[in-house]
Each structure stands twice: as C-alpha cells, then as structure tokens.
C-alpha positions in Angstrom: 112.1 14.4 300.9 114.0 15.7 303.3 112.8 18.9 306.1 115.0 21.1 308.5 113.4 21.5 311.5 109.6 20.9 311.0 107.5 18.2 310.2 107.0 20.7 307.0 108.7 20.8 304.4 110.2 24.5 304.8 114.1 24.9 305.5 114.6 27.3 308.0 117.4 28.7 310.3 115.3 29.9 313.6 112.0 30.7 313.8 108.9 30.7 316.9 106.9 27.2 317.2 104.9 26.7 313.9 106.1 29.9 312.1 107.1 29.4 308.4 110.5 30.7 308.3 112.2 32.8 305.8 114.7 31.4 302.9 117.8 31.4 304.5 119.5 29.9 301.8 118.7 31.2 298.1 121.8 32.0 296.0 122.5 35.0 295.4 121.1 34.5 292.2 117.9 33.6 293.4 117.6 36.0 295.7 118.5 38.9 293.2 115.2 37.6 291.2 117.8 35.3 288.6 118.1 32.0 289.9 120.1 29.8 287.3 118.8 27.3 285.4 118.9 23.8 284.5 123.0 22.7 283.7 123.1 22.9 280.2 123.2 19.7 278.2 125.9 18.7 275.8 126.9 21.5 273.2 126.0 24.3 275.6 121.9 24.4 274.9 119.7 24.2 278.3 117.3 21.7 277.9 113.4 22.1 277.6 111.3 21.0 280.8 109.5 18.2 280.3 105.7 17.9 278.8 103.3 19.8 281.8 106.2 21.0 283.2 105.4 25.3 284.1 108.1 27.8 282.6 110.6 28.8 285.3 109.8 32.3 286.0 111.7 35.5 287.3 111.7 36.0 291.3 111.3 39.8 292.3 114.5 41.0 294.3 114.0 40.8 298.4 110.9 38.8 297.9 110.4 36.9 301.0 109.9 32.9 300.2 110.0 29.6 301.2 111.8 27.1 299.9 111.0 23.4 299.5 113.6 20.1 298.3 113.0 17.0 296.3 115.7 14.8 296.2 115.6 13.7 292.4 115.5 10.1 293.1 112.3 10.7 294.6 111.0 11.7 291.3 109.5 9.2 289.7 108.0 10.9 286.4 107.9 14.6 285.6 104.1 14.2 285.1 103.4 14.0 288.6 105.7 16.1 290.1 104.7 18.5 292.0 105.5 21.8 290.8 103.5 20.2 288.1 100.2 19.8 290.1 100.9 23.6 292.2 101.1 24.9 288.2 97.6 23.4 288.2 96.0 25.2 290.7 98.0 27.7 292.7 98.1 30.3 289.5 95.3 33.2 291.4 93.6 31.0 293.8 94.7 32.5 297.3 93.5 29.2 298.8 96.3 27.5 297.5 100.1 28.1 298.2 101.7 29.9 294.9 104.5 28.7 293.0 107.0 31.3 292.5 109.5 29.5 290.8 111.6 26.0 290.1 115.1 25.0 289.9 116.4 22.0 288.8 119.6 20.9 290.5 122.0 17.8 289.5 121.0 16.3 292.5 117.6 18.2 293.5 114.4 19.8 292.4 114.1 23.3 294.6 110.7 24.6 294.5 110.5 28.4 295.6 107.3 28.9 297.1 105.0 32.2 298.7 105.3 33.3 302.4 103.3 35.3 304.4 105.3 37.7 306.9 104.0 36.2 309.7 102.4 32.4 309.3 101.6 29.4 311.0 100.5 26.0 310.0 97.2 24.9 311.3 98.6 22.6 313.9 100.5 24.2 315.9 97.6 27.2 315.3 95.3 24.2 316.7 97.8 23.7 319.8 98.6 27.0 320.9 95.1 27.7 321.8 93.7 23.9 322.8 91.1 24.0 320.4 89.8 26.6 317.5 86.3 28.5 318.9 83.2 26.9 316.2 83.4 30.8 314.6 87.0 30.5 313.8 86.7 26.7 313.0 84.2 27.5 310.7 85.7 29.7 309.0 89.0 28.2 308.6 87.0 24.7 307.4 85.4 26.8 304.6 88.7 28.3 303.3 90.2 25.0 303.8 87.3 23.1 301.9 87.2 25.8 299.0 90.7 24.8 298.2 90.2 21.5 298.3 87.0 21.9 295.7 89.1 24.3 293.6 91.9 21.3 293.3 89.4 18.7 292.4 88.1 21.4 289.5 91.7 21.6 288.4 91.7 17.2 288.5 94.1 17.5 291.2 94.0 15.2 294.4 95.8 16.5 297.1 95.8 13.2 299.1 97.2 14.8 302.5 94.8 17.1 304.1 95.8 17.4 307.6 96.3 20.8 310.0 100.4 20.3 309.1 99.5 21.1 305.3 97.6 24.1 306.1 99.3 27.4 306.1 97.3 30.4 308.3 98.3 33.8 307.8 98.4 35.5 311.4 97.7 39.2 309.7 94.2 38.2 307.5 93.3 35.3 308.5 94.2 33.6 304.9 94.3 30.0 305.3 96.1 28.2 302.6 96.8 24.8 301.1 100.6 23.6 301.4 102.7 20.5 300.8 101.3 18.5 297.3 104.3 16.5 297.9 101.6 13.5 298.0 99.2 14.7 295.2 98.1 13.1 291.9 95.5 13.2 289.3 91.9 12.9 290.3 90.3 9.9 288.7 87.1 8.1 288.9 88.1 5.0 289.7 89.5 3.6 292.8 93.2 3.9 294.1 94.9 1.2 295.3 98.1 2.5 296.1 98.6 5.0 299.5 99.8 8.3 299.8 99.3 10.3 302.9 98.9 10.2 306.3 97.8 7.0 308.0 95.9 8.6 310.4 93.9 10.1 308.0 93.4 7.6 305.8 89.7 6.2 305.1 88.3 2.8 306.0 88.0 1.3 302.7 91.4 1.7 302.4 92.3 -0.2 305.7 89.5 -3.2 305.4 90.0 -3.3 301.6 93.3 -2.0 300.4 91.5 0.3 297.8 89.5 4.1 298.1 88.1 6.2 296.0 89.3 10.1 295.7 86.8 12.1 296.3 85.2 10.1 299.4 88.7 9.7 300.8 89.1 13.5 300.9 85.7 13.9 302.5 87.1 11.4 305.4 89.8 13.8 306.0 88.7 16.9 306.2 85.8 15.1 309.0 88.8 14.8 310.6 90.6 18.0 310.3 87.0 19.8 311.7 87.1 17.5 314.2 90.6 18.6 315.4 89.7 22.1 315.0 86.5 21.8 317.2 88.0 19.6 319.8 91.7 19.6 319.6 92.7 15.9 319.0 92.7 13.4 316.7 89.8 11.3 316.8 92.1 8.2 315.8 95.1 8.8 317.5 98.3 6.6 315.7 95.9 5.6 313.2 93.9 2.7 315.7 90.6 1.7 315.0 89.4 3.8 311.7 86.4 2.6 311.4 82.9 3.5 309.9 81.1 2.8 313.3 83.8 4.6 315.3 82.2 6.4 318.3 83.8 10.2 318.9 83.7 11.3 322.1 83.2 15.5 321.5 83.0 18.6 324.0 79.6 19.3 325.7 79.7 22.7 324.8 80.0 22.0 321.4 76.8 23.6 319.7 74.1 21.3 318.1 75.0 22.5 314.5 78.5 21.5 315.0 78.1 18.7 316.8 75.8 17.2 313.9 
C-alpha cells in the first residue's frame, strides 16, 4: 500500500504534524454522496462483491472523510480484505474507525473512511507533549483496549497495535482504532506467518517463528502503555525483545502504574 505524506495511510494535501487531513481527492461523484461503482462486466451488468464482502453504501454530500488505497495486487483474497474485517466491527462501535464506503477501481480498492474535524494519531499526540500524564494514559489505554476486546468479540485480529494506528479526536477525547491493513481472523491456534510491526512483535515469534493471537496482542498493547507513560519505545528498532527484558521507567511514575 502506498501513503502521501504520513506513515498513515491517509492521502492528504497539507495539514499540521499528525493531523488527519481531509479528502482532497474524491470525484465529484464521491463527494456528491454517488461514487460509481465497480466497471461493469461484459453485457453491461455490474458484478456482485464477493462472499463477506459489505454492500457499497451512499456517502452524505460535504461529508468530511478520509480516504485510504489498496493497490489490487496487494489483494490476495477478498475474504481478508480489509473493508471486510472494518464491516466486522466498525458498524456502531466508536472505538473503531467507520467504514463509510468502498470503491473498486481497475487498478485499486479505495476505502472511504470517518474523520474527525480535528484529529491526531497517537504518536505524534505522544510527541508533542513528551509523554501522556497516567490520567490521560489511562484513559486513552482503556479506549484503546476496549477496541481491541470488541475486535477479538467480532474474531477479528488486528495484528498492528501501535500509537500510529490510533486515531485521537482533539474535541472529545475519542480515541479510535485505524489501519486493519494487517488484520485477519482470530484463531486458536498459533500463527506462523508475520504481519505487523517488528518492534512490536512478541518474543515467541522472534525465538520461535510462531505466536499466538491473543497473547501477541497483550505484548503490544504493554508496549503502547509503556510509550504513553514514558515516551519511548522500550525496544527501540526492534533489539532485544525479550521475556526478561529490563525497562528502565520514570521515577515519578506512580506505584499502580509502574506495576
């Protein structure tokens, strides 16, 4: 896949340091609330979506959106795409970014997605203040871990938790999940292929080449609290993930925390 201008997969023309920018390149169509559809196969019927794939639905005019690209030869199987998963569990969770709507392109899969006016993803929410105060940490790790209990309930695996893929809303204080570009199907037995983040990936997966879902997304979100508490990665470029791993935090991180 393919981003302009952040490590995020939003296009954007200009925007400040971390903000989610506006569409700047709907079609008219689109942006009147009636994008087209799929070209239409041979004898001048659209074809259907595939199996699990959501209904296209109607855009409201001036709505403001973000817009993401998938090359199609990224797409390996419709069953796992990921406006497939987001149909899953974005429909009236506010946890979880909300699909507006999907075009299919001869060359690319658009995927038109909710903005907030004013937004900024966790990282650079992180950075601009050096680290997050435990009140605000708190309660951005309990928005962020509700949406990641909600996906599992759907049998979604996100499989990228990380500050980048989380979406604050600067007005309410809204944190929500972004970017299932990585996601699959939850499944009790162990993974042995990678998507992700290195950095965040657990140790069984280094050591052993395998990890299990559920404890893998535990490992990450220890991380993504400990970036919110102390403003850095505790395994910086992915060196030395380890069970044993000793973390040097803050002193004046309160005993709750720090346990």
């Amino acid at each position: 896949m393919s981003y302009t201008q952040f490590a995020f997969p939003w296009i954007s023309l200009e925007s400040n340091a971390g903000e989610v920018p506006s569409s700047p390149s709907l079609s008219p169509h689109a942006r009147s609330g009636h994008a087209p559809g799929p070209p239409p196969a041979p004898g001048g019927a659209a074809p259907s979506p595939a199996p699990g794939v959501p209904p296209r639905s109607r855009l409201r005019p001036a709505l403001v959106v973000a817009i993401k690209r998938v090359p199609r030869e990224r797409v390996r199987h419709w069953g796992e795409l990921e406006i497939v998963l987001l149909a899953k569990v974005s429909t009236g969770f506010p946890g979880v970014v909300q699909l507006l709507e999907w075009l299919e392109l001869p060359n690319d899969v658009l995927m038109v997605l909710e903005r907030p006016e004013r937004c900024q993803d966790l990282q650079h929410f992180i950075r601009a203040r050096g680290f997050l105060p435990e009140e605000v940490a708190r309660e951005l790790f309990r928005q962020a871990l509700e949406a990641v209990r909600h996906c599992t309930s759907c049998g979604v695996l996100h499989r990228d938790i990380k500050p980048e893929n989380i979406l604050v809303d600067l007005a309410t204080g809204q944190a929500k999940l972004i970017d299932f570009g990585c996601g699959t199907y939850l499944q009790d037995t162990a993974y042995t292929h990678f998507a992700g983040t290195r950095s965040y990936s657990p140790p069984e997966w280094t050591h052993f080449g395998w990890y299990y879902g559920r404890p893998a997304t535990i490992w990450s979100l220890g991380i993504l609290l400990h970036q919110m508490v102390c403003g850095e990665h505790p395994f910086r470029r992915g060196q030395n993930i380890s069970w044993d791993h000793q973390l040097s935090l803050p002193q004046g991180l309160s005993q709750d925390e720090a346990l």
